[in-house]
C-alpha positions, 0 to 999 in steps of 0.5 A: 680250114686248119687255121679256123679249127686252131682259132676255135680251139683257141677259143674254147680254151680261153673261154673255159680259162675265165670261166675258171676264173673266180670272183668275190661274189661267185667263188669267194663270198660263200666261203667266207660267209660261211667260215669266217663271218660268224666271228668277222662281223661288228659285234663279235670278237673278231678286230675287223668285219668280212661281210663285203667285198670292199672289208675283204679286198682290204685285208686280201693279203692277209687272209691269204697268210692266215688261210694259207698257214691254217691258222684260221679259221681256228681248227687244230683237229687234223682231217681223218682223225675224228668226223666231227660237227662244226667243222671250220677247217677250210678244204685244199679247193677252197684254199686255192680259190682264194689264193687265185682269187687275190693272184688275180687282183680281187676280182669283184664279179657281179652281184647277182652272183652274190649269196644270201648273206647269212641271217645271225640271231640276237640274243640268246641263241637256243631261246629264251632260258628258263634261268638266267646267271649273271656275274655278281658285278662287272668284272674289269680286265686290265689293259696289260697283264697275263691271262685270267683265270677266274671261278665266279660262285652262282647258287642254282636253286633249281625247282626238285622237279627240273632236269638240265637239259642245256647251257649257252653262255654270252660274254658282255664283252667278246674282246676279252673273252677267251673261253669260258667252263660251267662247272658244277659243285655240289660239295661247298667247295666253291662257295668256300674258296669263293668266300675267302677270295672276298665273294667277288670270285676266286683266281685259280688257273689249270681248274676249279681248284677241286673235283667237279660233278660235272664240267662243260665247255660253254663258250669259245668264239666261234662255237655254236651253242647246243642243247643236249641230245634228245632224252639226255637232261642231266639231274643237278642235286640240290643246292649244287652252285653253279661255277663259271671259269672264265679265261680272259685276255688283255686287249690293250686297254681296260676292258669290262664284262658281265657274262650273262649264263642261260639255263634251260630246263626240262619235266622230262627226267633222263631217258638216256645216261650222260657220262664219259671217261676221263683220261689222264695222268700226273706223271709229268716231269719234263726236262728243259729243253726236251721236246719230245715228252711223252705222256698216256693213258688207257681205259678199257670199258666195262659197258657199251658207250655211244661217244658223243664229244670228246675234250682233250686239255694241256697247257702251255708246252702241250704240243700234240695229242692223240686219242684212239678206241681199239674195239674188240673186233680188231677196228681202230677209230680214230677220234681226235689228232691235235699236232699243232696243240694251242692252249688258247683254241681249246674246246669241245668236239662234238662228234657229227655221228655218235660213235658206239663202242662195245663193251671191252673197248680199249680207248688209249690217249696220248700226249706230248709236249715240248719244253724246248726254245723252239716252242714259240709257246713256251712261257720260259726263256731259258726252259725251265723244269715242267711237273704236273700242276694246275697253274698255267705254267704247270701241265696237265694231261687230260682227256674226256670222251663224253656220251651216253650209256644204255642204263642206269646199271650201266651208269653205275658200273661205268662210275665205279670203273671211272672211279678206279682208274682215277684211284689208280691214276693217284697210286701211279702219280704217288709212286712216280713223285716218289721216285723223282 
């Protein structure tokens, strides 16, 4: 009797021990399907595709390198500091999954187990554009070389009647495509620095080379295309040129692109104010060899902001960034953590719920960089002296929280505020270059 109720029990544990188990077609497949296939997939910028057992299989090792690390899927904000949309980050179960996975030998499993693979739309993404902007020409990216920075000029010529109401980007060639910005200008400017770098785009890394009517985040691999939240289209003043900042890579070999911009417009004039408040400062000097440079900003709101998306910007010794909202009732929301800061993974977040803060919010951000050798990102070998600039080997320290406001009374008051901090920002960076 005794040795039969052992048996049983031996029995039950071994049948729970392969139950737990995991296959490629139960337990991994979704994973990757989900998280990783977006970008592995012929076509996309990712080197290899993963949508089969056997494309996995071959590459187990290193998926679990990377996974394991956290260096992809690519999310640098931490958990808890931020709930945002999108979210890429592979959770501790989903880790371990593939890790036993491959400890096991790959299992394939059956494929009636197999998840319905994920249907990616061709073509434009949010539909067909209302306008569609392309680069005047192909533009060719050497085969060795550093990273490219370059402002295509684009007049918009939109009808006085239409309000924007979202952009997707679609790079010809994601191989070399890093990121992309939409900028918009309104003063000439562009069109000028454009004009005098021969008309086929001007060079100018860290920025536009001046300061924008508005700037978005268009592209970045892996990030899905948006349109505005409802009711908030945006008003584009005549003649304003639209501005695409392009950041391209060598691959090894020559490469060419033409990115193709998609417009989308609307009748429909705003009902909801779009703006934000930018955070930032020019009082950056840092040392060789110094690796804890420090770095921030606050801003106190005049009006009730709901915050929809927050960017935070550094360059190459940028090493972590903080932002924080102290609401007057004493909360602190946590929006964004970054601590492992990558100048090439930069992008906008958007946030899965609005966040509303009252009026007398204080939003702080913080930055910190490291300019020392330890910094395997750090361009110079020694460290060089680091000072505010836009060239990538200069640093900046930026932070946009965007979202919207009740009114336009209140749009006006918010850009009056935005205005003198950035007017105090200036006096604070003057001082500082003074007196270094």
């Amino acid at each position: 009797m005794r040795a039969s109720w052992a048996l049983g029990v031996g029995l039950c544990l071994l049948g729970r021990t392969l139950a737990a188990e995991p296959t490629f077609s139960r337990d991994v497949a979704p994973i990757v399907l989900k998280h990783c296939a977006g970008c592995h997939r012929p076509g996309q910028v990712a080197p290899f595709s993963l949508l089969t057992y056997r494309e996995v299989k071959k590459r187990a090792n290193l998926i679990r390198q990377v996974v394991e690390s956290r260096q992809m899927p690519p999310w640098k904000p931490r958990e808890g500091h931020g709930d945002f949309a999108d979210i890429r980050r592979l959770t501790k179960s989903q880790i371990e999954t593939i890790r036993h996975w491959i400890e096991l030998g790959c299992p394939e499993g059956s494929p009636k187990d197999l998840p319905t693979p994920p249907k990616f739309r061709d073509g434009w993404q949010l539909g067909q554009p209302d306008v569609v902007l392309r680069m005047p020409r192909p533009f060719k990216v050497p085969a060795e070389g550093p990273d490219i920075y370059i402002h295509f000029v684009m007049p918009l010529n939109l009808p006085p009647d239409r309000f924007l109401r979202g952009i997707e980007c679609r790079p010809s060639n994601l191989r070399v495509a890093h990121h992309a910005v939409a900028v918009f200008d309104h003063t000439g400017t562009a069109r000028e620095l454009n004009r005098r770098a021969g008309g086929l785009g001007y060079r100018n890394a860290g920025g536009p080379g001046f300061t924008p009517l508005s700037i978005f985040p268009i592209y970045v691999p892996g990030r899905t295309p948006r349109l505005f939240p409802p009711g908030a289209s945006m008003y584009v003043p005549p003649a304003t040129d639209f501005v695409l900042e392009m950041h391209y890579h060598s691959t090894g070999k020559e490469e060419v692109d033409q990115t193709e911009v998609g417009i989308y417009l609307t009748k429909q004039p705003p009902t909801r104010s779009m703006l934000g408040v930018m955070l930032s400062t020019a009082e950056i000097d840092i040392p060789p060899g110094e690796a804890r440079y420090v770095v921030s900003d606050h801003f106190v709101l005049p009006v009730d902001l709901i915050a929809d998306a927050v960017w935070p910007h550094m360059h190459l010794v940028g090493k972590e960034v903080r932002a924080w909202a102290e609401l007057p009732s004493g909360w602190v929301e946590r929006l964004i953590w970054i601590d492992d800061w990558d100048f090439n993974q930069q992008e906008m977040y958007r946030f899965r719920k609005p966040i509303r803060l009252p009026k007398g919010t204080v939003i702080r951000a913080e930055w910190r960089y490291d300019n020392s050798e330890t910094n395997l990102r750090n361009p110079s070998r020694p460290p060089r002296r680091v000072r505010h600039g836009e060239g990538s080997e200069d640093e900046m320290a930026v932070l946009w929280l965007s979202g919207e406001v009740a009114s336009e009374v209140d749009r006006q008051v918010l850009i009056q505020a935005n205005l003198q901090h950035a007017m105090g920002l200036i006096e604070r960076a003057a001082e500082f270059k003074k007196g270094r």
